[in-house]
NURO-479639 format. One line per 4 residues: number of its first residue (from 1); their letters; for each residue x, y, z of C-alpha. Coordinates in Angstrom, 3 decimals, padded with zeros to 6 digits. Example, Ala and Ser with C-alpha at 12.3 -4.5 7.8 and 13.67 -1.06 7.14 Angstrom:
2
1 = as = 012.300,-004.500,007.800; 013.670,-001.060,007.140
! end
This chain:
235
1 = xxxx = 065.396,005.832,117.865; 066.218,009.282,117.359; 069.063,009.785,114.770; 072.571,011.641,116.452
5 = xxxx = 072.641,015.404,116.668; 074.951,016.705,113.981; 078.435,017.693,115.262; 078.017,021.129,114.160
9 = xxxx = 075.624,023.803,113.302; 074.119,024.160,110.078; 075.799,026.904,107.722; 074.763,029.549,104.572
13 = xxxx = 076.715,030.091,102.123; 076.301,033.713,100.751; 076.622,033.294,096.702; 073.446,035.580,095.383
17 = xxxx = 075.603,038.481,093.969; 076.552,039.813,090.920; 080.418,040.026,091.159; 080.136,043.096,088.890
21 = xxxx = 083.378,044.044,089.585; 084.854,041.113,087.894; 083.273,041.209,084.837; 083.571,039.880,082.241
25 = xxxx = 084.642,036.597,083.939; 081.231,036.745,085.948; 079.255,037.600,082.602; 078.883,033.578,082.315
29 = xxxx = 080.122,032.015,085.748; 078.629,033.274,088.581; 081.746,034.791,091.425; 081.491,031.587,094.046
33 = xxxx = 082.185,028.802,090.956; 085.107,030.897,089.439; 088.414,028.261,089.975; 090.549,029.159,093.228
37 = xxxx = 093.857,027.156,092.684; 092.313,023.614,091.070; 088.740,024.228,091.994; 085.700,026.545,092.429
41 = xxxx = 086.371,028.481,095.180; 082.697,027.795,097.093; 084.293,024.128,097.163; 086.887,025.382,099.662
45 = xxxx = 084.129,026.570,102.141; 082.168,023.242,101.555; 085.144,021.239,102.497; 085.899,023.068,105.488
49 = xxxx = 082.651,022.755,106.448; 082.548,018.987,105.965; 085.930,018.387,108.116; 084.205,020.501,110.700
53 = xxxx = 080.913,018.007,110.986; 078.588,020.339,109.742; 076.180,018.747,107.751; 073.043,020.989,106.309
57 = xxxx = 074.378,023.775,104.466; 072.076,026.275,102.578; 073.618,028.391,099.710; 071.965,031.092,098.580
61 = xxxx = 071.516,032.245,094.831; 070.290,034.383,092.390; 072.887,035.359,089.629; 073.304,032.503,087.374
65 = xxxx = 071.717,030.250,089.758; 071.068,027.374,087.623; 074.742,026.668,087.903; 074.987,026.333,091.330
69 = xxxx = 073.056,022.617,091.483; 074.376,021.265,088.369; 078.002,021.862,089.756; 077.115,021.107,093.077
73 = xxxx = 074.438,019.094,093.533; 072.991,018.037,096.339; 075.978,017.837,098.658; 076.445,013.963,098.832
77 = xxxx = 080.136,013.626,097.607; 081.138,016.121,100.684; 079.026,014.460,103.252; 076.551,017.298,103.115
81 = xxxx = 072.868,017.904,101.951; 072.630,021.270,099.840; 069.847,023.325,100.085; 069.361,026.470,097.065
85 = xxxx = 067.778,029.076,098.461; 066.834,030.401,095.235; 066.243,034.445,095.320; 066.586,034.944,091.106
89 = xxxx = 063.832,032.668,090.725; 061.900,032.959,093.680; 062.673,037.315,093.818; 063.612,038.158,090.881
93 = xxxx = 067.051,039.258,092.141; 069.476,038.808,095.030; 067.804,040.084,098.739; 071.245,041.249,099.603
97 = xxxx = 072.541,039.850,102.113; 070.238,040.241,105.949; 067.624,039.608,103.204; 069.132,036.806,101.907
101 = xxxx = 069.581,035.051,105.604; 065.705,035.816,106.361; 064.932,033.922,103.847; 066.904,030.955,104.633
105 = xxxx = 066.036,031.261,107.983; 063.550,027.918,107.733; 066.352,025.724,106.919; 068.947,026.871,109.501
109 = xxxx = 067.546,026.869,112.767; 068.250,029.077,115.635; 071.760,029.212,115.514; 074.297,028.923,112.352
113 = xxxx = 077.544,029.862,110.515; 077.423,032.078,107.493; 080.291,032.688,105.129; 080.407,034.674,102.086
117 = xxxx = 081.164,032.672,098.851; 083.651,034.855,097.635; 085.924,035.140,100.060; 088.953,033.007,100.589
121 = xxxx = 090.105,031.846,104.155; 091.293,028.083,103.444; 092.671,027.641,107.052; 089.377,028.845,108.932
125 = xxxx = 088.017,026.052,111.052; 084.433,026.247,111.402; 084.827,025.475,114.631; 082.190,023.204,116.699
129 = xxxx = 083.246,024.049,119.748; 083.003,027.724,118.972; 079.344,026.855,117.649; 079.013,025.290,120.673
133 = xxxx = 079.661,028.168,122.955; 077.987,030.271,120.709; 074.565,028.455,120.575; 074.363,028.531,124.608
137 = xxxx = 074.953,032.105,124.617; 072.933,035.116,124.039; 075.077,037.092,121.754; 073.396,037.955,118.505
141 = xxxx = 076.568,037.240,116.375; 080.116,036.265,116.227; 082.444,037.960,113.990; 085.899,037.100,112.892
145 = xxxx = 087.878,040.050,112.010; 091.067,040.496,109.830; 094.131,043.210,109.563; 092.467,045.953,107.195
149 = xxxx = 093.215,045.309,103.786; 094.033,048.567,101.450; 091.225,048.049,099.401; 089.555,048.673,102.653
153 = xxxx = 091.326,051.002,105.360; 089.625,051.793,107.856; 087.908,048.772,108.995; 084.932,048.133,110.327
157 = xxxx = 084.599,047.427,114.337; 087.138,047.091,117.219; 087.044,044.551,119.706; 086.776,045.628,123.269
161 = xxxx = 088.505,044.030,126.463; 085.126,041.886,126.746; 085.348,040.245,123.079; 082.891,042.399,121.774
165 = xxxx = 082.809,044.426,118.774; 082.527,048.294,119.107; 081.928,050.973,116.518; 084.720,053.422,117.305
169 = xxxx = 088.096,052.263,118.490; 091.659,052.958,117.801; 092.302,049.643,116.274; 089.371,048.526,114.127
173 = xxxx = 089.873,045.265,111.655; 087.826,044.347,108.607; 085.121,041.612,109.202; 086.201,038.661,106.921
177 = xxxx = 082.913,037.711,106.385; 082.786,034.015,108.288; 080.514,033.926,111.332; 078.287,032.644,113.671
181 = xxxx = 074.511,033.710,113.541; 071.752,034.041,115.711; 068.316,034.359,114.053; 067.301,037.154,116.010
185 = xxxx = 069.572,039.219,114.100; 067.341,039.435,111.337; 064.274,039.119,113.106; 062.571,042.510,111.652
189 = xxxx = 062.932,041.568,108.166; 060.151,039.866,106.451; 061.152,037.205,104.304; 061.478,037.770,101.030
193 = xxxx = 062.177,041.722,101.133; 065.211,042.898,100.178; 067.692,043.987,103.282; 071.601,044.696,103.776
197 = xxxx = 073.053,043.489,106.874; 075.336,046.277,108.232; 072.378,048.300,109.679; 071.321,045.019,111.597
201 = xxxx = 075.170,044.536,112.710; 075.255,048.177,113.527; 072.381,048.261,116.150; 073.275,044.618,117.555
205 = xxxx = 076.881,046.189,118.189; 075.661,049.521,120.013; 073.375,047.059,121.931; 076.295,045.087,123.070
209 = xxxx = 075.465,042.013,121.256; 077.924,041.071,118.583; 081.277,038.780,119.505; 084.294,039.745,117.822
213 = xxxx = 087.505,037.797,117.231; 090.397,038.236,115.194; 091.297,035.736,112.490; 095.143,035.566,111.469
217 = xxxx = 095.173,033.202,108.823; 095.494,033.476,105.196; 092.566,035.703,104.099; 090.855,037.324,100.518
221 = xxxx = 088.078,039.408,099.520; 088.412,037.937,095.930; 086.548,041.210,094.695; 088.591,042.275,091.456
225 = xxxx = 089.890,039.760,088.686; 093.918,040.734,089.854; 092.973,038.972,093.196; 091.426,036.018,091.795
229 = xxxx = 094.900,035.850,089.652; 096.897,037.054,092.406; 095.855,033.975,094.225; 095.940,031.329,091.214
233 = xxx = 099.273,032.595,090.904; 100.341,031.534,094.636; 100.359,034.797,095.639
! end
């Protein structure tokens, strides 16, 4: 008998980078396992993902990677199985990020959330009905967007009347860095090279392929150290 089909899609968990922008705390602890009120703050995402029935997640690494299995490990205590998709050793260095999704590409399937590992959005849902609706479309992406932060002012896409993102529009919102992933996306990158993913975003959006949403929740880049202590301080 075949075994059930998960609840949910699988998900990536973006955690290759440097953080160099928060050294010296990432000198030693790579950004994702730095504590977020009580715990690392990749926990939060791999909770969230557990309430929501996902059940393969794939983090990538490169910085410090070692760390990433022995705090981890495999998954089991959340209900998930872990997969390291391990760019230091396997690279030499983070792929950045449409590089880094290429590469996991084997282990996620045609469809699947990704979320970067250092941002901090302990509300968001992960949604299985959104995967849902997702999967039986033909949209290349779905973005959640949040209110432009100043680090950040001017955004980065609109969302028309449709639900799609556009490049120029009065109001444009900062992606928050959660979505939902078609492989296609990345299709022209060979595995293994090293590719960012707002050129891929930007041509999927002027094609009229990328979703866009807004998400009104609580919400952090955690980019400097005064945000990581902003946050630990209930802020």
């Amino acid at each position: 008998m075949n075994p059930p089909a998960p609840a949910n899609l699988s998900a990536l968990i973006l955690a290759a980078g440097r953080g160099e922008r928060m050294r010296p705390l990432t000198d030693h602890t790579p950004k994702p396992l730095l504590p977020v009120r009580g715990k690392p703050m990749i926990e939060w995402h791999l909770e969230a993902l557990a309430r929501a029935g996902v059940r393969e997640v794939v983090i990538n690494t490169a910085w410090l990677e070692d760390q990433f299995p022995a705090a981890l490990g495999d998954g089991a205590r959340w209900g998930l199985r872990i997969r390291y998709s391990m760019e230091g050793r396997d690279h030499g260095g983070a792929l950045e990020t449409a590089g880094g999704i290429a590469k996991a590409l084997p282990w996620l399937g045609a469809c699947f959330w990704v979320v970067a590992g250092d941002v901090f959005l302990p509300g968001f849902a992960f949604d299985a009905a959104d995967a849902r609706r997702f999967a039986a479309g033909d949209r290349l992406a779905q973005l959640w967007l949040v209110p432009n932060a100043p680090h950040h002012p001017r955004g980065d896409f609109g969302i028309d009347a449709t639900g799609l993102a556009v490049a120029d529009a009065t109001q444009r919102y900062t992606w928050a860095s959660v979505g939902l992933f078609r492989a296609g996306l990345v299709a022209g990158i060979t595995p293994g090279t090293k590719a960012a993913l707002r050129p891929s975003l930007d041509a999927a959006v002027a094609a009229g392929r990328i979703g866009a949403q807004r998400w009104d929740g609580a919400w952090t880049d955690v980019g400097t150290a005064e945000r990581l202590a902003a946050l630990n301080a209930g802020a």
